[in-house]
C-alpha positions as CSV (number, residue, x, y, z in Angstrom):
1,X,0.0,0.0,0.0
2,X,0.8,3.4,-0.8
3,X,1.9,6.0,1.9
4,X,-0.1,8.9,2.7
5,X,2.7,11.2,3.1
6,X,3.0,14.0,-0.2
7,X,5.9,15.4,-1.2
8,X,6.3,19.2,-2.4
9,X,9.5,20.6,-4.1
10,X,9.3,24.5,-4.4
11,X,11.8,26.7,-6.7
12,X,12.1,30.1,-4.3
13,X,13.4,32.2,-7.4
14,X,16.1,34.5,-7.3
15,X,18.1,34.6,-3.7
16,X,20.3,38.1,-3.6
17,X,23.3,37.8,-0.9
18,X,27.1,39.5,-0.2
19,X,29.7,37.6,-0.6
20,X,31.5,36.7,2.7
21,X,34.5,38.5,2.0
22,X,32.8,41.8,-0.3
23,X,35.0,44.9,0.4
24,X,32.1,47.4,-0.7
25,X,28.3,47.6,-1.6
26,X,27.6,50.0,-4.2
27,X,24.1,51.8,-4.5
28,X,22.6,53.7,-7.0
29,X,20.6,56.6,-5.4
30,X,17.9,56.4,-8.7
31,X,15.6,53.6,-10.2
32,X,17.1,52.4,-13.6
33,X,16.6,54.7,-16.6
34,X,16.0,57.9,-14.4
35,X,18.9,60.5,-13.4
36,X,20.0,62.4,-10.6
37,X,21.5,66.0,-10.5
38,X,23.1,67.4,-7.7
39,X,23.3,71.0,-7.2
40,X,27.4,72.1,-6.6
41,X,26.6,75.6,-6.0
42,X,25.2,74.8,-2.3
């Protein structure tokens, strides 16, 4: 006879982490194809 256990296998997509040994984390201070200006006379 069969058991009545089920099994489920999920795919979580995409998992983002820093490397153990990552000497800096770069940002970007605007969503992609927008720009930033800053003003250099302040």
């Amino acid at each position: 006879s069969e058991s009545d256990t089920n099994d489920v296998a999920m795919d979580t997509g995409a998992l983002y982490t820093l490397p153990a040994g990552a000497d800096f984390l770069m940002c970007y201070s605007v969503a992609e194809g927008y720009y930033s200006f800053r003003e250099l006379s302040n």
